[in-house]
VOGU-3710 file (C-alpha; in Angstrom, 3 decimals, decimal comma):
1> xxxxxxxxxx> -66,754/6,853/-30,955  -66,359/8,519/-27,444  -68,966/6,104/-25,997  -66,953/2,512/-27,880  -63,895/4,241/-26,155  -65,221/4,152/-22,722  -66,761/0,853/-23,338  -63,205/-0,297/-24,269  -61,740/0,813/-21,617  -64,281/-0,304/-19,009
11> xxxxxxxxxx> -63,524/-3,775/-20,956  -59,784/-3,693/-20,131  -60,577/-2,977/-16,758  -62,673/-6,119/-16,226  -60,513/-8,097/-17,747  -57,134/-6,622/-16,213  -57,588/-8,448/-13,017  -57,960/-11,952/-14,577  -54,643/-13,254/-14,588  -53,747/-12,869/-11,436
21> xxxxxxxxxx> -56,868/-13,971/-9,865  -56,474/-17,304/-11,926  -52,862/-17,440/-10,964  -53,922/-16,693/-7,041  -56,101/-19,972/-7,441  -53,431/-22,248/-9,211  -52,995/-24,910/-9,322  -56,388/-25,783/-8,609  -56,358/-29,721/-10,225  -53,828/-31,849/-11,060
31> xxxxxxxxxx> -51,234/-30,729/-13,809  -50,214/-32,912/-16,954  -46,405/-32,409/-17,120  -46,353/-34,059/-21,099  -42,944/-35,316/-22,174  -42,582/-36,446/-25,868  -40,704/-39,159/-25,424  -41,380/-42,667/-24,161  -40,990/-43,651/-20,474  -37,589/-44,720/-19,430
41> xxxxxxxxxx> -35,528/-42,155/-21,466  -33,695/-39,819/-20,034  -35,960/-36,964/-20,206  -38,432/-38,651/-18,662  -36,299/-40,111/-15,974  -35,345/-35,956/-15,612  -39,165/-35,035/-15,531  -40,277/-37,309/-12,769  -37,820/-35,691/-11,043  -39,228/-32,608/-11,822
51> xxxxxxxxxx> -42,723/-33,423/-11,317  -42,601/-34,757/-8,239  -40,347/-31,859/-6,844  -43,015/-29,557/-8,389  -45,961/-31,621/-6,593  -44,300/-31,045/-2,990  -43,928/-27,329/-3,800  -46,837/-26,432/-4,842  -49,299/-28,898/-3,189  -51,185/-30,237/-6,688
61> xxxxxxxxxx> -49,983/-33,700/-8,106  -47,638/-32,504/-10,951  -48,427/-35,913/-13,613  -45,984/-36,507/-16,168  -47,673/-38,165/-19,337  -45,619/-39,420/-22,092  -46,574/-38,356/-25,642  -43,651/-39,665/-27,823  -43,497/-40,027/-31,875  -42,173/-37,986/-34,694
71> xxxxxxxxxx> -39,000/-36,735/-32,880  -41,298/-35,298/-29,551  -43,845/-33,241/-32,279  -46,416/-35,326/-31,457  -46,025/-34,154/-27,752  -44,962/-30,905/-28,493  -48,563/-30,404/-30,835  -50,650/-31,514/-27,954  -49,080/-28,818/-25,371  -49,169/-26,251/-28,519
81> xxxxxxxxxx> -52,891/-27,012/-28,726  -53,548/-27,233/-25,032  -55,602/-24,596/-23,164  -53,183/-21,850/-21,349  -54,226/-21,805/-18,089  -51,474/-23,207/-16,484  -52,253/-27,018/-16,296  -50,289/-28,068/-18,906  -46,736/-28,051/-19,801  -44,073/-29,472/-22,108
91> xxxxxxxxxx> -40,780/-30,902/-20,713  -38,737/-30,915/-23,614  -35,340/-31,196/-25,379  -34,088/-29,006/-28,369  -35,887/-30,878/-30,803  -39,449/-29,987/-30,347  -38,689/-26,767/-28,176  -36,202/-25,636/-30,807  -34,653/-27,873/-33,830  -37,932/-29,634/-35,419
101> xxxxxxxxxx> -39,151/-26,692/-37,226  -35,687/-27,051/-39,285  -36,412/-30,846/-40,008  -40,028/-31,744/-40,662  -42,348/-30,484/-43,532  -45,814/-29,629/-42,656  -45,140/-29,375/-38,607  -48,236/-28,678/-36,473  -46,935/-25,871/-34,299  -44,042/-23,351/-34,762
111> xxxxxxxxxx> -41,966/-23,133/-31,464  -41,343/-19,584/-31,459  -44,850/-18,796/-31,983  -46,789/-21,673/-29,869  -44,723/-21,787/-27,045  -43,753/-19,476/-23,821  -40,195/-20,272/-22,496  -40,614/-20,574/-18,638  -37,536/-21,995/-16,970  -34,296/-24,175/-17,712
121> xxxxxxxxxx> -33,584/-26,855/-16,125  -30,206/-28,818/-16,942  -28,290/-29,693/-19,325  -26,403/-32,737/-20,607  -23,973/-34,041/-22,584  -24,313/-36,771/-25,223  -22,303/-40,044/-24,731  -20,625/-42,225/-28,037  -21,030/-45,905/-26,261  -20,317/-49,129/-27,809
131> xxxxxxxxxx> -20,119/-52,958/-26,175  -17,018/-53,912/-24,992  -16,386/-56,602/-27,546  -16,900/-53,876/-30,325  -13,707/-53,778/-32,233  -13,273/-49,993/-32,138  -12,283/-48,584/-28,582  -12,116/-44,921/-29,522  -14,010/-42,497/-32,002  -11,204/-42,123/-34,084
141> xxxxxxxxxx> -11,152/-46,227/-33,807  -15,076/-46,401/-34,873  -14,253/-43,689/-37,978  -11,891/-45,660/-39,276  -13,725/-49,098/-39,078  -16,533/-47,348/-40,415  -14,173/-46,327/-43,602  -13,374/-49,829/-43,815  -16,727/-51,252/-43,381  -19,092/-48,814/-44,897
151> xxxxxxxxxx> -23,026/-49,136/-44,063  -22,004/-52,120/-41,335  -21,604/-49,939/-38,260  -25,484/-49,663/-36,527  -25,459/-46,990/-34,958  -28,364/-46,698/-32,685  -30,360/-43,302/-31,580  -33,368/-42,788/-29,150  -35,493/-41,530/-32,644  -35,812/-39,690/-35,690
161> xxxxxxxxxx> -34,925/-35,513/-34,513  -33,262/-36,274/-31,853  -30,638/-35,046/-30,824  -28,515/-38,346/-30,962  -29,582/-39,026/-34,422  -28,554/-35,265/-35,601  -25,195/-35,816/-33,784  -24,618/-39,102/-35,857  -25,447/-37,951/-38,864  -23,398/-34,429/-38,614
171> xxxxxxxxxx> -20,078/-36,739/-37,145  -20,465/-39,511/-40,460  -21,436/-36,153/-43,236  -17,861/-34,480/-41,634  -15,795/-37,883/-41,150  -16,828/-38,765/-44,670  -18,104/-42,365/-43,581  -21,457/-44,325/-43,758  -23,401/-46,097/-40,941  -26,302/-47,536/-40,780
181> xxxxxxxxxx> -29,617/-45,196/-38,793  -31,199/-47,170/-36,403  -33,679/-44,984/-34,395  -35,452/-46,402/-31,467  -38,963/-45,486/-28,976  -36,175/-43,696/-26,923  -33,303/-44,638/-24,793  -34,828/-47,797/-23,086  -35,411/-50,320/-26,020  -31,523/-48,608/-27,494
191> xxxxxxxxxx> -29,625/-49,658/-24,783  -31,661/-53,545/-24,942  -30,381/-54,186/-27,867  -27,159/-52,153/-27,489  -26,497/-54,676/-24,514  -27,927/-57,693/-26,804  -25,874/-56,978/-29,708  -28,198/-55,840/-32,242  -26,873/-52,103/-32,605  -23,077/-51,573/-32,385
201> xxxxxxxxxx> -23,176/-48,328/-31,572  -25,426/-45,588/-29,451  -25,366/-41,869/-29,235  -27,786/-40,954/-27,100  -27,852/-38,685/-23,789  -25,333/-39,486/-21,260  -27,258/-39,968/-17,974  -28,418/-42,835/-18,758  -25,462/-44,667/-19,857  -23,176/-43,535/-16,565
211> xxxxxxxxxx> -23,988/-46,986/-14,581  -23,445/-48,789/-17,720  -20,070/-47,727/-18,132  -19,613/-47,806/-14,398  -20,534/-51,536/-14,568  -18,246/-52,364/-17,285  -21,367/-53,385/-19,504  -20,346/-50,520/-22,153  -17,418/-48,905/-23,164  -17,788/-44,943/-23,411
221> xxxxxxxxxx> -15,587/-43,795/-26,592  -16,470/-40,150/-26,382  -18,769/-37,114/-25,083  -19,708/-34,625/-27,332  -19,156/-31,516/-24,778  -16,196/-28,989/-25,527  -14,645/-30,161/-22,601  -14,378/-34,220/-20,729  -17,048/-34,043/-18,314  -16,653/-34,720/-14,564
231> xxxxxxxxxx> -18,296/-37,962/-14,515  -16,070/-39,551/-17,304  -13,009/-38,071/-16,510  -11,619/-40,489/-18,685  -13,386/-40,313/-21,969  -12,307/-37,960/-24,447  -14,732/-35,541/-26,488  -15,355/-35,605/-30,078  -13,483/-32,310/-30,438  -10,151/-34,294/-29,265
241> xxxxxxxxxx> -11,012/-36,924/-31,420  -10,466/-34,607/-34,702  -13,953/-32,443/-34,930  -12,384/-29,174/-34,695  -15,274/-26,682/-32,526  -17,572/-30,062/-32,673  -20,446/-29,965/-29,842  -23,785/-31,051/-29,108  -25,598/-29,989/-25,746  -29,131/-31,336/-24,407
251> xxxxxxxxxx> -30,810/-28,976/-22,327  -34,107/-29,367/-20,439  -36,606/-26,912/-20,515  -40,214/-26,081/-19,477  -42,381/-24,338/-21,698  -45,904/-23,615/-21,834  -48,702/-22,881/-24,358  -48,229/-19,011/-25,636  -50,659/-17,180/-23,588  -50,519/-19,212/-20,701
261> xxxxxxxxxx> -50,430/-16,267/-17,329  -46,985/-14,396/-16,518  -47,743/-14,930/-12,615  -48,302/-18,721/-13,116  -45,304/-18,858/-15,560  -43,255/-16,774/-13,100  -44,202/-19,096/-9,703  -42,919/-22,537/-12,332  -39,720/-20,264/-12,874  -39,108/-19,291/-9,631
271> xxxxxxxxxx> -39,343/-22,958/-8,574  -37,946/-25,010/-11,481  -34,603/-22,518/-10,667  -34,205/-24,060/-7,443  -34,532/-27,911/-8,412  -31,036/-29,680/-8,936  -29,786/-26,970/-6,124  -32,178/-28,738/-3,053  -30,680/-31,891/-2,053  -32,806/-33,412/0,480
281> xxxxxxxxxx> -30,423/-36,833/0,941  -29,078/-39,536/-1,792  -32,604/-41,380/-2,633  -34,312/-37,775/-3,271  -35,641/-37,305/-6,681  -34,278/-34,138/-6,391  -30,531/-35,748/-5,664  -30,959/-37,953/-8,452  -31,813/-34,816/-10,555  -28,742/-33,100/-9,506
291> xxxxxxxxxx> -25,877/-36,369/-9,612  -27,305/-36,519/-13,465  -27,220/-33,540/-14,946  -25,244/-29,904/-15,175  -27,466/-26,889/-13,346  -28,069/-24,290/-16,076  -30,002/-21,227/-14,620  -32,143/-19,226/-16,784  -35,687/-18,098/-16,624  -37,926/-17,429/-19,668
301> xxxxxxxxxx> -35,089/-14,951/-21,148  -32,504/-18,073/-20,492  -34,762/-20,171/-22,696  -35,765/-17,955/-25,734  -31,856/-16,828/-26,124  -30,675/-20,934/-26,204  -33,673/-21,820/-28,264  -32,738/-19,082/-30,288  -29,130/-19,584/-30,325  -29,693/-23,227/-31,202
311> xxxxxxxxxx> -32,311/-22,416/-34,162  -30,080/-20,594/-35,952  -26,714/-22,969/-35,509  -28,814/-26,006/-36,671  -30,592/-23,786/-39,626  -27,141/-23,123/-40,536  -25,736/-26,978/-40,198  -28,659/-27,884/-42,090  -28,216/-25,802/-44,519  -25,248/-26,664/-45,045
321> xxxxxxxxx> -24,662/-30,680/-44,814  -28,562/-30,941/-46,018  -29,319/-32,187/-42,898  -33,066/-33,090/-43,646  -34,973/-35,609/-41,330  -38,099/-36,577/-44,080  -35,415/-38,030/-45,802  -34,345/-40,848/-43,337  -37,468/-42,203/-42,417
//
């Protein structure tokens, strides 16, 4: 027994070092930033940002790769399953960081369990936009056309778990109304056919939207943020519209594959705080990152408590307004 203890301990010793020699040498190839939804939403617009700011820090091309399907589980399984050493991430929104494990049977990963929170990025509001020859010019316009009109509203979202397609089905369960799901491949092919006629609504995350309603191409009828946002000073939120405490938040995080080294996790933290903050002049991805979103600091603590927070206000939503997404495919 005395002689397996010392050859323990000698065995701890040796390995004790490990981590931070691997972390003194990283990143030493190119790192796959994966983002679960397709190119041209907003989170991957947000990720390039990210990436690239990461590749000037740290010297190593930072490549984002977009895994999208299944509400961002098909992503999130591949960084679940990925090696942790460092060279692979997940930039993700609540649903496959936090809310998925609520809304899909038989998901490949568990969140809690799979991944390691390493820093928060931004956040962002959602945006209620409709063309300007829609009929309703308000929310409380679009419920009551909706009464009137059951199932004929489309109301578009950028795919099944997402955040815009919880949103719209949590405002029709408490305005007592039915619309019509129409989830999308993410933002991009939305706002075609939002622009082309074919969906009458979209609720979707706000960045993209801001030079559409800038343009006059759509017509903003609410954010769903506690308060009117800076951008859209003019647009009321859903909780001034009638939904009493009513809010739904996108935040941006990067996590990594449980197990993945605390000194590699802690350099991607110490970086990732500093992003939207670093404005290097109006073209800068960095710039771009910061006119689009709200800074939210928070390292790996910042993460777990919002992913935790949000875990158990969805369980409870869920719960209930049977909020179930293997139902609406």
């Amino acid at each position: 027994m005395r002689l397996l203890s010392f050859g323990l301990l000698g065995l701890a010793l040796a390995i004790a070092p490990c981590h931070h020699a691997v972390a003194q040498d990283w990143p030493n190839r190119p790192v796959t930033m994966v983002v679960p939804f397709p190119a041209g939403a907003a989170v991957d617009t947000l990720a390039r940002a990210v990436a690239h700011a990461l590749s000037e820090d740290f010297g190593k091309q930072f490549i984002v790769e977009n895994r999208a399907g299944a509400g961002g589980n098909l992503g999130g399984t591949a960084v679940a399953k990925a090696a942790a050493d460092g060279h692979t991430w997940l930039f993700g929104t609540p649903a496959p960081i936090a809310l998925n494990k609520f809304m899909y049977k038989g998901l490949a990963y568990d969140s809690e369990r799979d991944f390691m929170p390493v820093v928060l990025v931004a956040k962002s509001p959602l945006i209620i936009a409709a063309t300007p020859d829609f009929p309703a010019k308000t929310l409380p316009d679009l419920i009551a056309y909706a009464k009137q009109n059951p199932g004929k509203v489309n109301v578009g979202h950028p795919g099944n778990g997402t955040l815009g397609h919880i949103t719209s089905a949590l405002i029709q369960q408490f305005a007592g109304v039915e619309m019509t799901h129409v989830p999308y491949r993410g933002s991009a092919p939305l706002i075609t056919d939002l622009l082309g006629g074919q969906v009458n609504v979209a609720m979707d995350f706000m960045p993209t939207y801001l030079p559409l309603v800038a343009s006059g191409k759509v017509r903003a009828l609410a954010v769903t943020t506690s308060q009117r946002v800076a951008q859209l000073p003019d647009v009321p939120t859903v909780q001034e519209a009638g939904f009493k405490g009513f809010e739904a938040t996108a935040w941006y995080a990067i996590v990594a594959p449980t197990g993945t080294p605390p000194d590699i996790v802690s350099k991607v933290n110490k970086c990732g705080e500093r992003l939207p903050e670093e404005r290097q002049g109006q073209d800068h991805p960095r710039a771009k990152l910061a006119a689009r979103c709200w800074r939210i600091s928070g390292g790996p603590q910042g993460v777990h408590r919002r992913r935790t927070r949000q875990m158990a206000s969805r369980d409870r939503g869920r719960k209930d307004h049977d909020v179930s997404l293997d139902d609406w495919y």
